[in-house]
C-alpha positions, -999 to 999 in steps of 0.1 A, spaced: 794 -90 437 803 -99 401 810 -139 409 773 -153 408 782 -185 426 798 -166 457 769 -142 462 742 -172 457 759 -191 477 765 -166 505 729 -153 501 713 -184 503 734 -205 526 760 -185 543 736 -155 556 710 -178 571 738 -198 590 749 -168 601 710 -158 612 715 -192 628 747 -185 649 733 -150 659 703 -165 673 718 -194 690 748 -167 708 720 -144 718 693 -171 733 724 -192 738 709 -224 726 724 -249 704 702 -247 671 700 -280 656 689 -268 623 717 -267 600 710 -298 583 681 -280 568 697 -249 563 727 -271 547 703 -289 521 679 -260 515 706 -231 511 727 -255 488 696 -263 463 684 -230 464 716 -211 451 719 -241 427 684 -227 409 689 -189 417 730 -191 403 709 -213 370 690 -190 365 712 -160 368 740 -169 341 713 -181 320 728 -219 319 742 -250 337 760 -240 361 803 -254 363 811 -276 390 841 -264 393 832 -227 400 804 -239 420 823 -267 445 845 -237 458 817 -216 474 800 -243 488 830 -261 508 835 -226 521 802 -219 532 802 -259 544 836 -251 564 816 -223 581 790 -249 594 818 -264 612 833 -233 627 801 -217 637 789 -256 649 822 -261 671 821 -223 687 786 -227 698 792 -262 713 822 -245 731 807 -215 747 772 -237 753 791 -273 766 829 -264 771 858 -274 755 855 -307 739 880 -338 746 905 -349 714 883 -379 716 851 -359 714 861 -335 685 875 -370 663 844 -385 669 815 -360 666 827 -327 648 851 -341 621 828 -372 612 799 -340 614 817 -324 589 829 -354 569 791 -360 566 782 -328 560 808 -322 534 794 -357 513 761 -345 516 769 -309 501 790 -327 471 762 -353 468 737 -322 461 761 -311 434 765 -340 416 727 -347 415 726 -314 401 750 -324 373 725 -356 366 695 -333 365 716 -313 336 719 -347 321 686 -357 319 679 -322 303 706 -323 276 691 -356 266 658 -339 264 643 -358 294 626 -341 326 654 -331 352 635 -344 379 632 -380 365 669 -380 373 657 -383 410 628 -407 409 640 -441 417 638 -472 395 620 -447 370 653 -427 363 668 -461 352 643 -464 326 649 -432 315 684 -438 315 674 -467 288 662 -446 267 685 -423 268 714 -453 261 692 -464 234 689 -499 255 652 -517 261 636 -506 288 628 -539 299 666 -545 307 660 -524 339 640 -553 353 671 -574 348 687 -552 373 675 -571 402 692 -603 387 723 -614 403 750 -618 379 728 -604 351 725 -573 368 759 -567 361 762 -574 329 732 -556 317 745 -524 334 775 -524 318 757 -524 285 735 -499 301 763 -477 308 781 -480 275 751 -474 256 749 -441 280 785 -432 274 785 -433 232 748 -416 229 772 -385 249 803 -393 223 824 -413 249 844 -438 247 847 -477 263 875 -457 289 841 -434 305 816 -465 304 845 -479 330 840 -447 348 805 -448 348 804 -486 361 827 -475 390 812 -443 398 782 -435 379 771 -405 396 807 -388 387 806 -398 353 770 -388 352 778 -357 366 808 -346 340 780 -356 311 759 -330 325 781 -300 339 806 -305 308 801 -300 270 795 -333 263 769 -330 235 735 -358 235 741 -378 201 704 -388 184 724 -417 168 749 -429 190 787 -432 179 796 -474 178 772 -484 155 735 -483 142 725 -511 161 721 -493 195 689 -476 171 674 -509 173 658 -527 200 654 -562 184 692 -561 171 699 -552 209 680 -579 222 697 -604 199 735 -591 206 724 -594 242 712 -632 243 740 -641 218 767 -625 241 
């Protein structure tokens, strides 16, 4: 198969779901394992599809295989509940199977966009997996906008907080070349924006564009206190 992202994908998340349904129709149990083989399988053809085309991988070509191989989570989830518990009621499908796979589907997308924060990280020349340590990826993410570090303690600050993210985030979006219309973007959904920093060719910027004064701590400070 030519398409990298279908065969890791199918390789690493569709076969072993299908491994799962076999086993479930011949023992005829209901394998509650999917989670795992929903979150493993994803991550893993993440890495092997990486390291096969030798770069990040596209979000675009990558979001197709997975909702497919999601979508058969759902079919092979609501057949084995059928032949195991009967026919489920209108009520019980709305309630249980489409919220299953409503959930399921969030987590998948969720995977992939973390993915796309990891490649952020990198193109700024940070560790990937900082990207998913908590309170210690917003201190990289300081660094990265060319902000204080010490703003992240701020953070917890009501009323503050917000305005010392939004300086956070525009710092973030003009060290990538954006503009004041993606540091809105990134206030409202940051893990999107983040996301499009990392899977597109948006390039890391040494010296920010907007001015020399992101370069400087002290001047930051000072703008900050002023403002």
């Amino acid at each position: 198969m030519k398409d990298p992202y279908m065969k890791n994908f199918g390789i690493w998340l569709g076969a072993p779901l299908a491994g799962l349904f076999l086993l479930g129709f011949l023992f005829r149990i209901d394998l509650q394992v999917h989670w795992l083989i929903l979150l493993a399988g994803i991550i893993l053809a993440i890495i092997k599809t990486h390291q096969e085309i030798g770069g990040r991988i596209q979000f675009g070509k990558a979001i197709g295989p997975m909702l497919l191989m999601v979508g058969g989570i759902f079919i092979l989830t609501f057949i084995m509940r059928v032949l195991f518990r009967g026919m489920p009621s209108m009520w019980y499908f709305i309630e249980y199977m489409f919220l299953d796979l409503l959930f399921e589907l969030i987590v998948a997308t969720s995977i992939l966009l973390a993915a796309g924060q990891w490649y952020m990280f990198e193109k700024a020349g940070k560790p990937g997996w900082a990207s998913i340590i908590p309170i210690y990826n917003l201190i990289i993410i300081c660094e990265i906008a060319k902000r204080p570090t010490w703003w992240v303690a701020m953070i917890i600050v009501p009323v503050a907080n917000i305005v010392f993210m939004v300086k956070i985030y525009d710092g973030l979006a003009k060290s990538f070349g954006k503009d004041s219309g993606f540091t809105v973007g990134l206030v409202f959904l940051s893990q999107v924006f983040a996301a499009i920093l990392g899977y597109g060719d948006a390039v890391y910027l040494e010296t920010p564009s907007g001015g020399s004064a992101q370069d400087n701590p002290d001047l930051l400070d000072t703008d900050l206190l002023d403002s």
